[in-house]
N, C-alpha and C positions, 0 to 999 in steps of 0.2 A: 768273409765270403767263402763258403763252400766251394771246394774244387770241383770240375767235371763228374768225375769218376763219384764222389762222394753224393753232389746232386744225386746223378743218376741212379745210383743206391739204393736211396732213402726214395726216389720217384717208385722205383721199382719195388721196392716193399710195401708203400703208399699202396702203390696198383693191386696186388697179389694179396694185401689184406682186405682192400674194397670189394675185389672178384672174389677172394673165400667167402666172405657175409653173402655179397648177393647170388654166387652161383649154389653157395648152403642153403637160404631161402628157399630158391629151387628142389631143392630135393625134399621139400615136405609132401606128403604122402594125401592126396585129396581121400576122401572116406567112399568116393564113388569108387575109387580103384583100386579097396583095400577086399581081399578076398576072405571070407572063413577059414578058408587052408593058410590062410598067409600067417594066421592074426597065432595061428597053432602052430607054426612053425619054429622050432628050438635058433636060438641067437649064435650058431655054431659060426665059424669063420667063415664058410662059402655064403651065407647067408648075409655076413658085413660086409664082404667084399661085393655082394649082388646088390646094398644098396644103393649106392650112389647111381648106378646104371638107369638110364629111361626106361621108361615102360613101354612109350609107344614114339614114332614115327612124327607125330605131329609135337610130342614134347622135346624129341630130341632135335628134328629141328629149330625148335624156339630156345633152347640150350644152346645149341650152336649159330644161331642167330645172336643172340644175345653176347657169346665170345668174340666172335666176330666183328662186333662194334665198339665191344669194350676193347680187345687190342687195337683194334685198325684207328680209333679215337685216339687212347693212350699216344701210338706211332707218329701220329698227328703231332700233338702235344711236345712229347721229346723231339719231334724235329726242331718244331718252330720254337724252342724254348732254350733249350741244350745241346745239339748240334753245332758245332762251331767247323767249317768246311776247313779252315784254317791249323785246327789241329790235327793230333794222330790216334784221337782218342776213339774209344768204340763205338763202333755205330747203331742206332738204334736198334733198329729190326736184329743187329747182332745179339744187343742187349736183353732182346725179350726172350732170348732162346733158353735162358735159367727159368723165365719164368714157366716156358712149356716143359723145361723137364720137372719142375715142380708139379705141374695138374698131371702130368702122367702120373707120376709116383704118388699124389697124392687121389684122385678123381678118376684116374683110368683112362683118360683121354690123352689123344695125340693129338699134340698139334704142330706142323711144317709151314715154313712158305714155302712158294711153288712159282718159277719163275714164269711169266704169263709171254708176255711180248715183248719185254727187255731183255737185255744180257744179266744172266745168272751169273754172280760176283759167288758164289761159292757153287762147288758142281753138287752139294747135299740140297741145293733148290732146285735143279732138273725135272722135270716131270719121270718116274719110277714105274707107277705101278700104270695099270690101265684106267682105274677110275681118273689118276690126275695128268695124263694122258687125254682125258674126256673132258676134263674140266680148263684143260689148256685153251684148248678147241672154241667150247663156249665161253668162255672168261675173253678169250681173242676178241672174240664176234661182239662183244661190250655187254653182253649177261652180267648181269652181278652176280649171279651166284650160280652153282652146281651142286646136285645132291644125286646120290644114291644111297639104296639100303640092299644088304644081301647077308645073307648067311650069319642074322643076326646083329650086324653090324652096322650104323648110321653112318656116311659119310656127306662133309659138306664142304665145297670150298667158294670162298667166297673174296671176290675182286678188292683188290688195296691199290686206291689210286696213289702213284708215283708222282709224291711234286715235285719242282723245277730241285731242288739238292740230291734227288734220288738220281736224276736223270743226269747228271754231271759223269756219274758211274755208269750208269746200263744203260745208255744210250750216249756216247760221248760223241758221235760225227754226227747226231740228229740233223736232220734238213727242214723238220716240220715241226708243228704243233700239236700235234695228234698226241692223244692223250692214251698213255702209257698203265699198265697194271701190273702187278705180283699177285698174287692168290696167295688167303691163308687157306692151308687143309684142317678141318677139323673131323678128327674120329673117334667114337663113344661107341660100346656094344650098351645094345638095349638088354633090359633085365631080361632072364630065361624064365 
């Protein structure tokens, strides 16, 4: 039998190869949205680096919808599977944070959690900037999700409900049942 750490792994590679097919799927180019300037444009490096980018507002939502469910599932999955409260081993939402420095370096995309209405176990999930500031607010209020777009840039954070093992940590003197959340932040620039 596989150890913790070795499951976890092979999950996580699992996962990171599933999200490269289907988030590459994604990036195919519909013929409505392909322009004559585009089609004559030389293959030069700002132009490879511009692919992966959205084009519009409503795909980069459905991009970051799409991430959103595929981690918040996955986080799911590693609790109820691999999680052992009993050991000292890494914790999940820890675990995925190679996977977000991978789609940065590889897709352009950032992705954080963002402590919503529990206690933030690292202070790198604090709310920082003013969007996640914004998105604290409504994720509170029990919004599933928050978006903005500005200055080229998509952002979207979207609610990860905390189950009863999350809540052992970020909420330890609980008196209720009230149903608890973290946000993931996700942020893609759309193509120029």
């Amino acid at each position: 039998m596989f150890e913790f750490t070795s499951r976890l792994t092979i999950l996580s590679l699992l996962f990171f190869g599933i999200f490269s097919g289907v988030y590459s799927s994604l990036l195919s180019i519909s013929p409505e949205s392909l322009q004559a300037e585009d089609l004559k444009k030389p293959a030069d490096q700002s132009v490879l680096d511009n692919e992966n980018h959205p084009s519009t507002i409503a795909e980069a939502r459905g991009r970051a919808k799409l991430l959103h469910e595929t981690i918040h599932g996955t986080l799911q999955i590693i609790h109820r599977d691999f999680f052992d409260d009993e050991s000292g081993q890494t914790i999940p939402s820890h675990a995925l944070e190679d996977v977000f420095e991978e789609l940065a370096a590889s897709y352009d995309v950032q992705v954080n959690w963002l402590a919503v209405n529990a206690r933030a176990m690292n202070l790198d999930n604090e709310a920082k900037t003013e969007f996640e500031h914004k998105a604290v607010k409504v994720l509170s209020e029990g919004k599933d999700r928050f978006e903005e777009f500005s200055d080229g840039t998509y952002q979207y954070a979207g609610a990860i409900r905390l189950p009863s093992q999350c809540l052992k940590c970020h909420v330890p003197a609980r008196n209720n049942n009230k149903e608890r959340a973290a946000g993931l932040v996700i942020i893609m620039p759309l193509k120029k």
